[in-house]
Backbone as numpy.savetxt, mean C-alpha at the origin, in Angstrom:
# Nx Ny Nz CAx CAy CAz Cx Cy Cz
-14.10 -16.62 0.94 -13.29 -16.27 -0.20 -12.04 -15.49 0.24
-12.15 -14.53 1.00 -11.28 -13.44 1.95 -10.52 -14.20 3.04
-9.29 -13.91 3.59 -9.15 -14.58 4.64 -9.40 -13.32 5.62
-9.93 -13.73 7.00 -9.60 -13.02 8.12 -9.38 -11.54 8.22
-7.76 -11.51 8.05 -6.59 -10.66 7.89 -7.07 -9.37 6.98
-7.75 -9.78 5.46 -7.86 -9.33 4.34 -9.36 -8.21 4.62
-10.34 -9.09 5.70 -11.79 -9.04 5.74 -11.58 -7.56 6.57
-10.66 -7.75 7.75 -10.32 -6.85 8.95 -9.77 -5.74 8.33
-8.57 -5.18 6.87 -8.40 -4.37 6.46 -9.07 -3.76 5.76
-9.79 -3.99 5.08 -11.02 -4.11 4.23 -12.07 -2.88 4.96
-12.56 -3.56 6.08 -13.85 -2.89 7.46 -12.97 -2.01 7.88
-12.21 -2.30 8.54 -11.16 -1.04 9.49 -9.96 -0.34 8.95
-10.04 -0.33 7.52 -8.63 0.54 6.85 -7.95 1.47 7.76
-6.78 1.13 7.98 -5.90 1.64 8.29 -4.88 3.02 7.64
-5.13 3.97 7.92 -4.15 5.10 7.49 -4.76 5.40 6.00
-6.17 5.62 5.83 -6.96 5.84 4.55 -7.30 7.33 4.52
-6.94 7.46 3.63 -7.66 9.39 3.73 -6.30 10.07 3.05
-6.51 11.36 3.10 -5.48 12.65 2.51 -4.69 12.57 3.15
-3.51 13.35 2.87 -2.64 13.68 3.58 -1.91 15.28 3.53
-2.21 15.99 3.48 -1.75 17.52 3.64 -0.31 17.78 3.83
0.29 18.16 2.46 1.40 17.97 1.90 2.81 17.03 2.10
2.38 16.09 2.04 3.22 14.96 1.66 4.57 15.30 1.11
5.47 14.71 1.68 6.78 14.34 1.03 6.69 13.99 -0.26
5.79 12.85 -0.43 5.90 11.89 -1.59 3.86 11.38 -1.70
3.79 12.01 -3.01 2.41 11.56 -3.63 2.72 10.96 -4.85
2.48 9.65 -5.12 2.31 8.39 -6.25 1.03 8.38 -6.20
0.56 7.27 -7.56 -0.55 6.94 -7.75 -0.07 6.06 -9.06
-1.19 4.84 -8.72 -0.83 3.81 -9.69 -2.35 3.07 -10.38
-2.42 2.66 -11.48 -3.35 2.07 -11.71 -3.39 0.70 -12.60
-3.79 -0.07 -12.20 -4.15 -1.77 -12.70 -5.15 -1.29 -13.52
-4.57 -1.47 -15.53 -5.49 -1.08 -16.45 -6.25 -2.17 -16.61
-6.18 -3.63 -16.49 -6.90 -4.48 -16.67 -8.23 -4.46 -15.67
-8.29 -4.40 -14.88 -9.38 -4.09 -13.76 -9.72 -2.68 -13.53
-8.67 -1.81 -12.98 -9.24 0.07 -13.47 -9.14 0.03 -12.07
-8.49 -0.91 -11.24 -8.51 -0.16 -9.37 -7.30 1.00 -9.96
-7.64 2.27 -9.01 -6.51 3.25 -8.56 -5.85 3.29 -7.27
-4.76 3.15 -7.02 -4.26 3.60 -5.50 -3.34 5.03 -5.55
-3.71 5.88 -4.76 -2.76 6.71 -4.46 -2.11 6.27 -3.14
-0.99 6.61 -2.79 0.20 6.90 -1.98 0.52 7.70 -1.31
0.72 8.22 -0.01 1.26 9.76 0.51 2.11 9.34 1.14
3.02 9.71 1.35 4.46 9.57 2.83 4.56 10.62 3.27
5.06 11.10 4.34 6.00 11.75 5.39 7.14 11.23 5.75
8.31 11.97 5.21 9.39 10.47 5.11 10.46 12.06 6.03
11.15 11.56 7.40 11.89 12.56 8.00 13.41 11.62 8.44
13.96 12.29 8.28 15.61 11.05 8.79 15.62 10.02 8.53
14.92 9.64 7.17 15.56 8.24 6.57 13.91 7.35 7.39
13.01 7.66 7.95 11.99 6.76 8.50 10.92 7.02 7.92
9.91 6.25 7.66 8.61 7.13 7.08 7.90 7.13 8.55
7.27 8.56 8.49 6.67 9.02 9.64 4.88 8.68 9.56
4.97 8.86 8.41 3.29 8.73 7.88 3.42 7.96 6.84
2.02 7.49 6.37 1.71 6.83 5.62 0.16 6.77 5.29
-0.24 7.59 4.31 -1.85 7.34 3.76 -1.79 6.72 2.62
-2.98 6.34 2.50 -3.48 6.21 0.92 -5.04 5.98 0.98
-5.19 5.73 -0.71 -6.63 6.38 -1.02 -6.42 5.18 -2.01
-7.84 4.51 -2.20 -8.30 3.34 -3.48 -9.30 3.19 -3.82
-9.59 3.54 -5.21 -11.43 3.09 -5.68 -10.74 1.97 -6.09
-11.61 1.08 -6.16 -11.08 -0.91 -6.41 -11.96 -1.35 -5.46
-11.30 -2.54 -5.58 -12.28 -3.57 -4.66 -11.81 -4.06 -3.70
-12.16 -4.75 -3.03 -11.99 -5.24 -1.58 -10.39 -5.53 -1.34
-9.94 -6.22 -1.98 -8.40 -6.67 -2.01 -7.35 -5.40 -1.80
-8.37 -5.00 -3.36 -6.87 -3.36 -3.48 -6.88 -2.86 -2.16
-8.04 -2.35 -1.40 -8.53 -1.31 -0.02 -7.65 -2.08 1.00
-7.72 -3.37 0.96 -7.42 -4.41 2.18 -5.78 -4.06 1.67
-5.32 -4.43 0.88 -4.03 -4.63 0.39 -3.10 -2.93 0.94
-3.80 -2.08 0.49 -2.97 -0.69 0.80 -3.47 -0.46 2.20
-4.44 -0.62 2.79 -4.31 -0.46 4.24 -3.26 -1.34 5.02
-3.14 -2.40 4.12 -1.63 -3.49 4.74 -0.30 -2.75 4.73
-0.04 -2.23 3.14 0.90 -1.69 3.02 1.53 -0.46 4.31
0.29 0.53 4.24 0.81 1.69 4.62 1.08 1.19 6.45
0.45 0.21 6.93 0.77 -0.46 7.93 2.25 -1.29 7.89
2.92 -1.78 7.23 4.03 -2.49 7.39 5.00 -1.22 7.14
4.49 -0.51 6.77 5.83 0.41 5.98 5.93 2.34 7.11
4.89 1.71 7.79 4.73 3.45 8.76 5.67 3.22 9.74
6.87 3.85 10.58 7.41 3.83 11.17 8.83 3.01 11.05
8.96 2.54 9.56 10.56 1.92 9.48 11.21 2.59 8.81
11.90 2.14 8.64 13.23 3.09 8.08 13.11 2.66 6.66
13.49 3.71 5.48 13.56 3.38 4.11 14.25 2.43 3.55
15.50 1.62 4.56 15.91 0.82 3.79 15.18 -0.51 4.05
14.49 -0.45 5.32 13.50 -1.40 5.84 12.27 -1.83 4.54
11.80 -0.25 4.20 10.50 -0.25 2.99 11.54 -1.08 1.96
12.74 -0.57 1.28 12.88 -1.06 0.01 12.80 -2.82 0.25
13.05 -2.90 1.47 13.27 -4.56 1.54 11.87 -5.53 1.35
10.85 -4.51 1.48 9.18 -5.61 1.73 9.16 -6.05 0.50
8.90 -7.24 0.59 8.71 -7.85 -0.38 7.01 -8.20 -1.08
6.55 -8.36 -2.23 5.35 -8.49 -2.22 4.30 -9.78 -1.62
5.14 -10.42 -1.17 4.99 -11.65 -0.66 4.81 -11.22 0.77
5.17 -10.68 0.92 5.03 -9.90 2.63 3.56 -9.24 2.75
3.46 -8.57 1.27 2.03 -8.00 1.48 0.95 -9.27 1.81
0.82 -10.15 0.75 0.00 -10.89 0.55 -0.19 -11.54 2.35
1.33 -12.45 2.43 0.77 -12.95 3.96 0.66 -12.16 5.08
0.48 -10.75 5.00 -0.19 -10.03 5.63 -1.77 -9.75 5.65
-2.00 -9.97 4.77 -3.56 -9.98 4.50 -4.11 -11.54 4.33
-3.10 -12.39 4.90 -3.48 -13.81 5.17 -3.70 -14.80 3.47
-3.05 -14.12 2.99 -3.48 -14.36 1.21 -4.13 -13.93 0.44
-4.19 -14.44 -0.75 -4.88 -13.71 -1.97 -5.47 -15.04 -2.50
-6.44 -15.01 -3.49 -7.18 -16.16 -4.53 -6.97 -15.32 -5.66
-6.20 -16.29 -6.28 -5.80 -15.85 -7.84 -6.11 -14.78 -8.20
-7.60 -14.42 -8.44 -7.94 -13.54 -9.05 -7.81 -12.38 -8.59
-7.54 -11.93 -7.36 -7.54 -10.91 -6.28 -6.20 -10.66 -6.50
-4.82 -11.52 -7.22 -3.64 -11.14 -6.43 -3.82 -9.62 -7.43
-3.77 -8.64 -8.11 -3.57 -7.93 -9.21 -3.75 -6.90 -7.94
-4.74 -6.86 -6.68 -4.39 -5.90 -6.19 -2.66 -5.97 -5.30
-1.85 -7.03 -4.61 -0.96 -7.11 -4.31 -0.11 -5.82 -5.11
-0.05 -6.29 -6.16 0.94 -5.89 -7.45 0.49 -4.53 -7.43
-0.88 -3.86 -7.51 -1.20 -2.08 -7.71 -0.23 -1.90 -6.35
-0.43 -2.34 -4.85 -0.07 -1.50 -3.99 1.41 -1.72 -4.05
2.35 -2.80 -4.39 3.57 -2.70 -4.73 3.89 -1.73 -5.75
3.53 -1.58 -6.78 3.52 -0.71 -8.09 3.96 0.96 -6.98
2.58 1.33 -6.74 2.90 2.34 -5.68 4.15 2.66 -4.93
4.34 1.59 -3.98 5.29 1.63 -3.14 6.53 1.93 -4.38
6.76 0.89 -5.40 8.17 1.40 -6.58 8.05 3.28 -6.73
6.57 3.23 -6.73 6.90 4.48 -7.34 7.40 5.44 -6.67
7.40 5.54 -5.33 7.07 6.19 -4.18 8.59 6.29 -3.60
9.17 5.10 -3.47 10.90 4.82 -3.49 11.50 4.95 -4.57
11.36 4.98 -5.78 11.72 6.16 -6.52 11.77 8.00 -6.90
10.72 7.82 -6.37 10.71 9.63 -6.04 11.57 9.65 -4.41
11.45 8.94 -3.33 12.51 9.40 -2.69 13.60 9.44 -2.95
14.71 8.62 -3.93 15.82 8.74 -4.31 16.05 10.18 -4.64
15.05 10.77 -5.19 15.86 12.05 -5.95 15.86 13.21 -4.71
């Protein structure tokens, strides 16, 4: 049902846990399903230095924000505004229909997250 990609973020989350005072804390939630993701950055000279997050949800959402905070740790902010959500997905080797809703929570996040850095 999972591809690969999706199964591997899922088991080995990447950059999951707290983060002790963050630049930038978001949190987003998909009311139709009820997954939550929170967000943390460390964002220093325009790069994000860090990147956590945290998700009760299901396999996708967990797989999906361990993708995120992986494509987006170590580039530069104008790099983040550019990912596209389509980037998430074939990072986690795809989605099945029903799964894409987590894509969209961990994008949701990321908007929110590059909006609080603007200010």
């Amino acid at each position: 049902m999972y591809a690969p990609q999706l199964i591997d973020h899922f088991e080995h989350p990447r950059n999951s846990g707290t983060m002790e005072s963050p630049d930038i804390s978001v949190q987003a939630e998909n009311p139709a399903c009820g997954d939550v993701m929170k967000l943390m950055l460390r964002v220093r000279d325009g790069l994000v230095v860090e990147a956590k997050y945290q998700v009760r949800g299901c396999v996708a959402s967990i797989g999906c924000g361990s993708a995120l905070t992986d494509a987006i740790t170590g580039k530069s902010t104008d790099a983040v505004r550019a990912l596209k959500r389509e980037d998430l997905v074939s990072a986690v080797g795809g989605l099945p229909n029903e799964s894409m809703h987590a894509s969209y929570l961990a994008m949701d996040c990321l908007k929110l997250a590059l909006k609080q850095l603007k200010k």
